[in-house]
N, C-alpha and C positions, 0 to 999 in steps of 0.2 A: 404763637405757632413756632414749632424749630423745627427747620429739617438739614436732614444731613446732607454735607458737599460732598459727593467720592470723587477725588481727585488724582486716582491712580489707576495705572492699568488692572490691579488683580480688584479694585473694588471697594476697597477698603475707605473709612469714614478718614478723612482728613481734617473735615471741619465740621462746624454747625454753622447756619441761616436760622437766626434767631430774630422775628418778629415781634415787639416787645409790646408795640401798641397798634390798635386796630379799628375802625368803627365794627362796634355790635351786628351792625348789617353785613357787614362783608366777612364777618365771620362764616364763612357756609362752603360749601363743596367747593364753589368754583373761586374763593379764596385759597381756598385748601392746594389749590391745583395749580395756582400763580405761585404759591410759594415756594413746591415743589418743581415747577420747571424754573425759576430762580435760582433754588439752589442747583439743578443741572445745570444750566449755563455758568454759576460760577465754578461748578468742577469741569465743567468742557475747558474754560479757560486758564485756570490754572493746570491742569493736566498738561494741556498745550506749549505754554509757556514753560513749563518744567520739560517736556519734551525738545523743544528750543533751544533750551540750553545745554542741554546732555549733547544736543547735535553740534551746537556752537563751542564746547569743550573738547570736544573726539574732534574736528576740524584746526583747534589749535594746538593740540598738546599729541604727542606720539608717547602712547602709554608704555610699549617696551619699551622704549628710553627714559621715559621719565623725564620731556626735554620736549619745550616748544618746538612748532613747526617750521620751514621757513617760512609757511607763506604767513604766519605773526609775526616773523624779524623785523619786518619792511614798518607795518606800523607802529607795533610796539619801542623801537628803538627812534623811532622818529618823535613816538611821544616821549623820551624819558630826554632824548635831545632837547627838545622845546623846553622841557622844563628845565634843564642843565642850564640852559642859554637865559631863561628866562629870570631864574633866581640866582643867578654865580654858583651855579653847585659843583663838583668836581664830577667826573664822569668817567671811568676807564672800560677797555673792551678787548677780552684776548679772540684771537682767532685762533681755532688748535686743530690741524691735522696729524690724523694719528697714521703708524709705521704700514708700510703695504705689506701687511704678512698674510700669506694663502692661508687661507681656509682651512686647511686640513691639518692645520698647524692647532686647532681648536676643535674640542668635543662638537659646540655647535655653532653654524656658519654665523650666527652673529654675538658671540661671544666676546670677540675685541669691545663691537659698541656697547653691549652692554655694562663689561667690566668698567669699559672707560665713562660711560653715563655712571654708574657708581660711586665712582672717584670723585666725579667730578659734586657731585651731590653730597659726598661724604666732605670734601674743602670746603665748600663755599655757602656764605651764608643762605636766607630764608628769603631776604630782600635781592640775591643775585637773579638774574634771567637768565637760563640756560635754552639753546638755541640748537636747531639743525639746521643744516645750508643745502641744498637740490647739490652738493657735490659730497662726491661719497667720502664718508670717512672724517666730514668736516664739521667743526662744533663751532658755535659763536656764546661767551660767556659775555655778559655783559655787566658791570660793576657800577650801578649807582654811590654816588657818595664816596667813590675811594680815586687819589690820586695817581700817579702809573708807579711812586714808589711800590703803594700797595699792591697794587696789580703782580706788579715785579713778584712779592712775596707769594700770593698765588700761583702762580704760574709754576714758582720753585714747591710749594708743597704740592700741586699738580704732579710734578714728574716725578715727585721723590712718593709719594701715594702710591701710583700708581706700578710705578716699578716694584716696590717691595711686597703690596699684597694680592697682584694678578702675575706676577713673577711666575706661580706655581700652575696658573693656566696652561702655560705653555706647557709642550710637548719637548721643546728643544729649546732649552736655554739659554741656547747660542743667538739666540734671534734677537734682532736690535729691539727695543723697547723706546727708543726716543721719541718724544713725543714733539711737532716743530708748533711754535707758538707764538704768535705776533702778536705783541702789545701795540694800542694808539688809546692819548687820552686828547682829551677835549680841548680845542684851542680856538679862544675869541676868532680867527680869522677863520675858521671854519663855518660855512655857510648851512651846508646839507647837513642831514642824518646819514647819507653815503658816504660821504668824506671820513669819517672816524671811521667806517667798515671798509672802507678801501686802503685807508692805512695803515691798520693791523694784517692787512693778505699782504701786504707790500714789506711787511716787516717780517714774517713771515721766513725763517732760514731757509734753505736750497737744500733740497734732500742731501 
């Protein structure tokens, strides 16, 4: 006996419930009928589960950006610490707030972030974690595997990105474009996962 799992909302076959062997006597209607609510429950569950995760991706990731949420910084950067700490790996983290420029400075009211999620997307590798902060304007990059030389380097093709291909965003040229940016890499006496994200805000220039 085979029957099909629909595991999706429009109804569609995703899978087969293929019954390979049977006793001769149970072969009969009300085998027929076990099979059939068998394969239901495995498409209740997978459907489920696939809903799940759609939920559990839209809760960490902010799709106009293209950039994790804060509320994943807290734990995601706490696991990439444990692992830093655990195997000697290097570990760096810029903190980047971008220029307070009005609004109306741009076609649309969130253009700066977007240009700037771009940029930042467009530098940095596959293996980076890119981050938003509950403070406006404020981005957390996170850099597995690179030392704060490297960081350094990002940071500079960061500003130098950005300034040259959102340059023409602007309305008024004259507008500062600088973008302030704190490096902190990982150091044995560092206990927390906070401690490296409190020393990139700390590093952090003064407007």
């Amino acid at each position: 006996i085979a029957a099909p799992v629909m595991a999706s909302v429009d109804g569609s076959v995703t899978g087969i419930l293929s019954i390979n062997s049977m006793p001769f006597l149970k072969f009969n209607q009300e085998g027929v009928k076990m099979v059939s609510l068998l394969a239901d429950w495995c498409g209740s569950s997978i459907l489920n589960a696939r809903i799940h995760e759609d939920t559990k991706a839209k809760l960490i990731l902010d799709e106009l950006l293209d950039a994790y949420t804060h509320e994943y910084l807290d734990s995601r950067l706490r696991e990439e610490f444990s692992r830093c700490s655990r195997y000697h790996l290097k570990l760096s983290l810029l903190c980047m707030r971008l220029p307070d420029i009005p609004a109306h400075y741009f076609d649309a009211p969130d253009d700066l972030l977007v240009a700037f999620s771009m940029t930042l997307n467009e530098t940095t590798r596959n293996m980076d974690l890119l981050f938003i902060t509950d403070v406006e304007g404020e981005f957390v990059l996170v850099l597995p595997n690179t030392p704060i030389e490297g960081a350094q380097v990002v940071r500079e093709n960061i500003r130098k990105t950005f300034k040259n291909v959102y340059m023409a965003k602007l309305k008024d040229t004259d507008i500062n474009l600088n973008i302030r940016i704190g490096i902190s890499e990982y150091e044995d006496e560092m206990q927390y996962h906070e401690d490296l994200l409190a020393k990139a805000k700390e590093a952090i220039p003064h407007a």
